[in-house]
N, C-alpha and C positions, 0 to 999 in steps of 0.2 A: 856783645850780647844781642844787639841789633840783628847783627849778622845771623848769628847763629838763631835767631827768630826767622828770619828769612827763607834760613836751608831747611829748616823743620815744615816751614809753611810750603816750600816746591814739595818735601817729600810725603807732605800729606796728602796733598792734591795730587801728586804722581800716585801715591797709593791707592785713592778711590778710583781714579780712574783704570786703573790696573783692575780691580775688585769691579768695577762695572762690567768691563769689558770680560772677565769670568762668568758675572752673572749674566748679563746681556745670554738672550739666546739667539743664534742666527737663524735668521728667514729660512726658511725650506724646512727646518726639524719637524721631527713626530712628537709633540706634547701632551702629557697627557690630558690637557682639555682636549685635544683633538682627537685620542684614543675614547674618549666618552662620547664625543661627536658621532662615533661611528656606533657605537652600541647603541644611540639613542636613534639612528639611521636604520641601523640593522632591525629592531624592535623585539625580535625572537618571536614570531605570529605565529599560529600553527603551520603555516606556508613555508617558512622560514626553518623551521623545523622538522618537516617531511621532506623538506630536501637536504640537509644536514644529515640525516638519518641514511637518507637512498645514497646519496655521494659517497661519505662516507664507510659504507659496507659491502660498495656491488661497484664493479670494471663500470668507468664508465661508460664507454663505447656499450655494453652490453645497454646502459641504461637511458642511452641517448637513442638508440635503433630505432631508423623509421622502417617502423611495420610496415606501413603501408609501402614504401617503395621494394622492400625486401618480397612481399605477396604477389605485385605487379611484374618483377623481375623473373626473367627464364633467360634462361640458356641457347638459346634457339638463335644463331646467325644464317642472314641471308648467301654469305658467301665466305667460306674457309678454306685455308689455302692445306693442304694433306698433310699432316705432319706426323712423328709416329714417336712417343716415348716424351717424357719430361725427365728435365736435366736437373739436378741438385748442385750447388755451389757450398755446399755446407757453412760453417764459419770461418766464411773467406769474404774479401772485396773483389772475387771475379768477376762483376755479374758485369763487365762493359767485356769480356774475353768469352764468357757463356752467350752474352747474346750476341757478340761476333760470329762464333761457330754457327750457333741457333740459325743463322739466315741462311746456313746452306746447307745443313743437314738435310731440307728433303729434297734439294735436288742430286746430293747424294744416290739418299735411300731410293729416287725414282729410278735415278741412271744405272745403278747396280741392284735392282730388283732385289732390294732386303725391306725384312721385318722392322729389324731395325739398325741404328749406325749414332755414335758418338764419338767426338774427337778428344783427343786426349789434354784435356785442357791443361795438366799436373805437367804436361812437357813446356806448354808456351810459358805457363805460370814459374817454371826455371830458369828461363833464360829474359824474361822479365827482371825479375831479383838481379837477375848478373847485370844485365844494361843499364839501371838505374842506378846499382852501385859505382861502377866506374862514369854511371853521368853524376854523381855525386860525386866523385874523388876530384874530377875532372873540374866541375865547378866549384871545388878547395883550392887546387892549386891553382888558377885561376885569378882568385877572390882575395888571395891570399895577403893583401896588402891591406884589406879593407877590416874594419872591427865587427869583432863575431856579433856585435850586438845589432849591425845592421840591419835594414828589415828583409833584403834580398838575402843574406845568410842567412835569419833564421826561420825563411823557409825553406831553406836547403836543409836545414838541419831537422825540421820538425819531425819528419818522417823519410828516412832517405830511399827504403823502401816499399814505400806502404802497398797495397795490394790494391790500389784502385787505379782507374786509369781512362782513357779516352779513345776513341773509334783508330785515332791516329796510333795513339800504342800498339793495338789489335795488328794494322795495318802494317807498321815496321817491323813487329818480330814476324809474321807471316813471309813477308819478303825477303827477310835475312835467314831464318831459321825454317821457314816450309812450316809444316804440321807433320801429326803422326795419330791413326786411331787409339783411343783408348785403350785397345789392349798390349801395344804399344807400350806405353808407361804411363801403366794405373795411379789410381791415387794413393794415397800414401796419410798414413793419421794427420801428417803435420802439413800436407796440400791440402785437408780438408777441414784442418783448424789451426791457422795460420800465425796465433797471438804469441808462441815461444820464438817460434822460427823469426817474427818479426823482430822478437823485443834482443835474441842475441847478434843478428847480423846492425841491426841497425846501432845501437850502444857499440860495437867491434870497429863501424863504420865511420862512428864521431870520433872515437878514440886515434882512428887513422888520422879523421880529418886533422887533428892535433900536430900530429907528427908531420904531415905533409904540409902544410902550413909553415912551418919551422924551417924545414929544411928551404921551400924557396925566399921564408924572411932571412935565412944565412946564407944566403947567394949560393947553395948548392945547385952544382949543373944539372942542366933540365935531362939528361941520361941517366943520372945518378937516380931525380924526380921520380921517371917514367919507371923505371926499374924497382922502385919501392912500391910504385905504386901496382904496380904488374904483382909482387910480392902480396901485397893484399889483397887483390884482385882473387889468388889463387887459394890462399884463405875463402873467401867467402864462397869461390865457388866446390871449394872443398865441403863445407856447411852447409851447402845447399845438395850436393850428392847424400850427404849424413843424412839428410832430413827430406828430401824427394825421391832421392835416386837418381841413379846415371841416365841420361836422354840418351836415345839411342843416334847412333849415326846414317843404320842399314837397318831394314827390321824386313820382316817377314809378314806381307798382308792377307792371312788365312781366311776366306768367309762365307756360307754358305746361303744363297739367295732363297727366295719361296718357292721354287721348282725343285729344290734339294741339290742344285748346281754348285761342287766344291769349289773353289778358285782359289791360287795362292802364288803370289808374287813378292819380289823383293823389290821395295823401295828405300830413298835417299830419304828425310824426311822434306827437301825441296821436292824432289820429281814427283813425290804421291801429293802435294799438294796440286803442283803442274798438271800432275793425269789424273788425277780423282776427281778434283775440285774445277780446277780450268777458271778462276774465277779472276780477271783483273781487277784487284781492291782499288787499283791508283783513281778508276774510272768512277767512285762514288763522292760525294761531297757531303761533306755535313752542313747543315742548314740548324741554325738556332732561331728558336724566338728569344731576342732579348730586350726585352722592352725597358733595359737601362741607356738604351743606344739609337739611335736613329738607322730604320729599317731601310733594306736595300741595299747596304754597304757590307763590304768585304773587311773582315778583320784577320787578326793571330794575336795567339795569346803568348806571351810570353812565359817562359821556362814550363812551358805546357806539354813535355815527350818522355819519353821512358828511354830513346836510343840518341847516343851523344851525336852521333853524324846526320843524323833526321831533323827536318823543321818541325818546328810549333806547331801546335792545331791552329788550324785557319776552319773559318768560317763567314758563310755567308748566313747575312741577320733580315729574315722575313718577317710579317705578320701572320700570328696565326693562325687567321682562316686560309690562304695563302699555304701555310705549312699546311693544312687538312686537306686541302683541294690535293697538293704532290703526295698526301699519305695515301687517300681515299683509291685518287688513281693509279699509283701500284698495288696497293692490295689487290683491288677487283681484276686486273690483271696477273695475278698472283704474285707474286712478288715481296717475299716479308720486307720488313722495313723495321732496320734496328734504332731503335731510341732512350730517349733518356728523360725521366724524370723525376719527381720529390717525392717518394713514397713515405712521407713522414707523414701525411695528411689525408684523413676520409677515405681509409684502407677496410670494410668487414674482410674477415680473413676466413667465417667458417663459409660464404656463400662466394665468397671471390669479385667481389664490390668493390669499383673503384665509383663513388660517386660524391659531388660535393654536399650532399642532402643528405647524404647514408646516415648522419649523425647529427641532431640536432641539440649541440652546445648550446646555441644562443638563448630558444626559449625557455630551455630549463634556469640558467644563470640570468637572462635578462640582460644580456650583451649585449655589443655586437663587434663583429669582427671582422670586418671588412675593409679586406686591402685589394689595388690594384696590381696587378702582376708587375707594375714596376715599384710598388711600396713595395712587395712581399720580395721584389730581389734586394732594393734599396734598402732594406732591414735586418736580411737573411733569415726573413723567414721561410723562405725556400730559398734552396741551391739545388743542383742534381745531385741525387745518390743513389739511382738504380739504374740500369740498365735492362732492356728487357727486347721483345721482337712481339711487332704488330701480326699475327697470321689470318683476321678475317674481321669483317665489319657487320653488322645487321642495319640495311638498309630500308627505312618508312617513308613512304611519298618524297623519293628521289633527295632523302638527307640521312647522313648516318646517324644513328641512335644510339650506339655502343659498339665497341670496337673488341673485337678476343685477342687474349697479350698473353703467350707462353713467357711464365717467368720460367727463374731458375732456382724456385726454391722447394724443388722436391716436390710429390702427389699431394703430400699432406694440405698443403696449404691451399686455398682458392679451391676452383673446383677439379678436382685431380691436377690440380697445377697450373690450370689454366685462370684468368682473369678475367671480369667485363668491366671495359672501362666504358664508363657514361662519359655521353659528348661536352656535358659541364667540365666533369672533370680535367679528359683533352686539352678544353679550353684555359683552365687554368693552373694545370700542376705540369703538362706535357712542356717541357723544354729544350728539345732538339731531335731532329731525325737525322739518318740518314740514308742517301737514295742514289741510283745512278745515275751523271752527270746526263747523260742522253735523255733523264724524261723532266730535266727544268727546261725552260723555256730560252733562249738563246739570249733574252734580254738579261736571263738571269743569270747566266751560263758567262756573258761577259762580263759581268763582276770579279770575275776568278780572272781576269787579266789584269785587274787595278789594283794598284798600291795598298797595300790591307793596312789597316788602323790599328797599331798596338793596342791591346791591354795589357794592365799590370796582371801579375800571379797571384794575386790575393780581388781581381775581380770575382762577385758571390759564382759564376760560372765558371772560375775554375779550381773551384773545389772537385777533390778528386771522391767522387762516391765508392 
């Protein structure tokens, strides 16, 4: 009987304590004394309720607009480099391949006295899709021992083709594939709204990656490998014919200049980049500001290319005022300068305002929000996700004030297309340029002989915009 006093007596005690540990609430929760904390914080004052009212029913961007910067603001640059037409990207991630072309279209349009001239971005934007696929297959069969859950497969997997990409991308299909003007091979519904085309090569693409994976975990010969994989290869770019069109091999360059001069030649789509363009890509460097890294030093990013036989983006990591002195002095030079930055923040879109004041969040809410550009990479509250081209600066008492940046998002938007970015802004959303090796400075120019410092593929900089 003792006994059995005993086990009743541990199983009581083990019960309350069970029942405490239920009731017990853990540290960190929302309770509702705390949820009344805030209503009695909040107070609902008239103040508190005309802004409830204004948030609530009206864009806020519209309701944040600083007047007075929007009244101060014109148009007016001291120096523009000649450009002629804006580009559209529709609902695609071209905009690192539009503002590639974008740097050399007006040395084009000067050099062959036209109106105007646009390259055919729907052709590079094909053979992109194909090289990423087979650098995806490639890094399947590869990988193939290692488990899908890894964190290096499943960014291989995330997006096998996505439509974004880096100067370095630009650069290798250009040298492998040449260019072709736009009438060349136009755009197409699905080049210029890219989210089908994406969603069935990429799902066709994991479903390989399955099957090739198997075969080299069954000791299948690596001819047997390559041969399947070639097999799929031809698939996709079957699907991409369906859905872009056939790129030309030879094409016919028809064009009539502003004298009413007809002219019409048959180019490769290498030789008409050779004789139209004449432009050595190898000879420009990208320079980032990344203020998660110690400036001056040379990096690469790993699994950061679109073509399997091409290295990684490499880069040289400046500060940057540094970065605006090399922006400032090609522009005025003429010279665009393609770049990249976080267009997620302090964008007006009907005036074409890039400025960090344009919108004031803080005093209406009573914020504040202030990070340093290595919090806001350290966060992800900025990464790159646009690509664009610097073509002029307005210069006040020997300092830039705002800077003009043809995007590629059609007339509609900014002012006929064009952009002003404030020097605030520059300063803190601008996250890489690039410029030709000849106008760095040699001190900087030897960095590109040293040992580059890895990053991982999930550093916030190599997100592909």
């Amino acid at each position: 009987m003792k006994k059995h006093l005993q086990i009743l007596s541990i199983l009581f005690i083990i019960g309350i304590l069970l029942s405490s540990m239920i009731i017990a609430k853990p540290n960190g929760g929302i309770s509702p004394e705390l949820i009344q904390k805030f209503e009695q914080q909040l107070k609902s004052d008239a103040n508190d309720r005309a802004i409830m009212n204004a948030v609530s029913g009206t864009d806020l961007n519209k309701l944040t607009l600083n007047r007075e910067l929007v009244n101060r603001h014109n148009d007016i640059f001291s120096m523009k480099i000649k450009t002629e037409g804006i580009t559209d990207q529709k609902s695609t991630g071209r905009c690192w391949m539009y503002a590639g072309f974008n740097i050399m279209r007006p040395s084009v349009i000067k050099k062959y006295n036209l109106a105007a001239f646009e390259f055919s971005q729907n052709y590079l934007f094909f053979y992109d899709k194909l090289e990423k696929a087979n650098l995806f297959l490639e890094n399947m069969i590869s990988t193939a021992d290692q488990d899908l859950s890894d964190r290096m497969l499943q960014k291989y997997l995330e997006a096998p083709v996505a439509d974004g990409g880096w100067w370095n991308y630009f650069t290798a299909l250009i040298d492998k594939y040449g260019a072709v003007p736009k009438e060349a091979m136009g755009e197409t519904v699905n080049s210029e709204k890219s989210r089908n085309l994406n969603y069935i090569v990429n799902n066709l693409l994991r479903s390989d990656a399955i099957i090739l994976r198997k075969m080299v975990n069954d000791k299948a010969k690596t001819k047997d490998i390559q041969a399947k994989k070639e097999a799929m290869l031809a698939d996709v770019y079957r699907l991409l014919v369906y859905h872009l069109g056939r790129p030309p091999q030879e094409f016919v360059w028809k064009y009539c200049d502003k004298d009413e001069k007809i002219v019409e030649k048959t180019y490769t789509p290498q030789q008409f980049f050779s004789d139209v363009v004449g432009v050595d890509l190898s000879e420009y460097v990208v320079i980032f500001d990344h203020a998660m890294h110690p400036y001056n030093k040379y990096y690469r990013m790993e699994y950061c290319r679109n073509v399997f036989e091409k290295p990684n983006m490499d880069f040289i990591n400046l500060d940057i005022a540094t970065i605006k002195e090399l922006t400032l002095a090609a522009v005025l030079d003429s010279i665009p300068v393609w770049f990249a930055a976080d267009v997620g923040h302090y964008m007006e879109r009907d005036h074409g305002i890039m400025a960090v004041d344009i919108f004031d969040y803080e005093t209406l809410f009573n914020i504040d929000l202030a990070l340093s550009k290595k919090d806001r990479l350290l966060t992800r509250t900025v990464t790159p996700t646009h690509g664009m081209v610097f073509t002029g600066v307005d210069i006040i008492d020997e300092k830039p004030v705002k800077w003009l940046v043809e995007n590629s998002w059609g007339k509609d938007l900014g002012k006929d297309g064009h952009w002003s970015m404030y020097d605030n802004w520059f300063k803190d959303y601008l996250l890489t340029i690039v410029i030709p090796k000849d106008r760095l400075p040699q001190t900087i120019q030897d960095l590109l002989k040293t040992k580059p410092t890895m990053l991982s593929p999930w550093d916030p900089m190599a997100e592909l915009y």
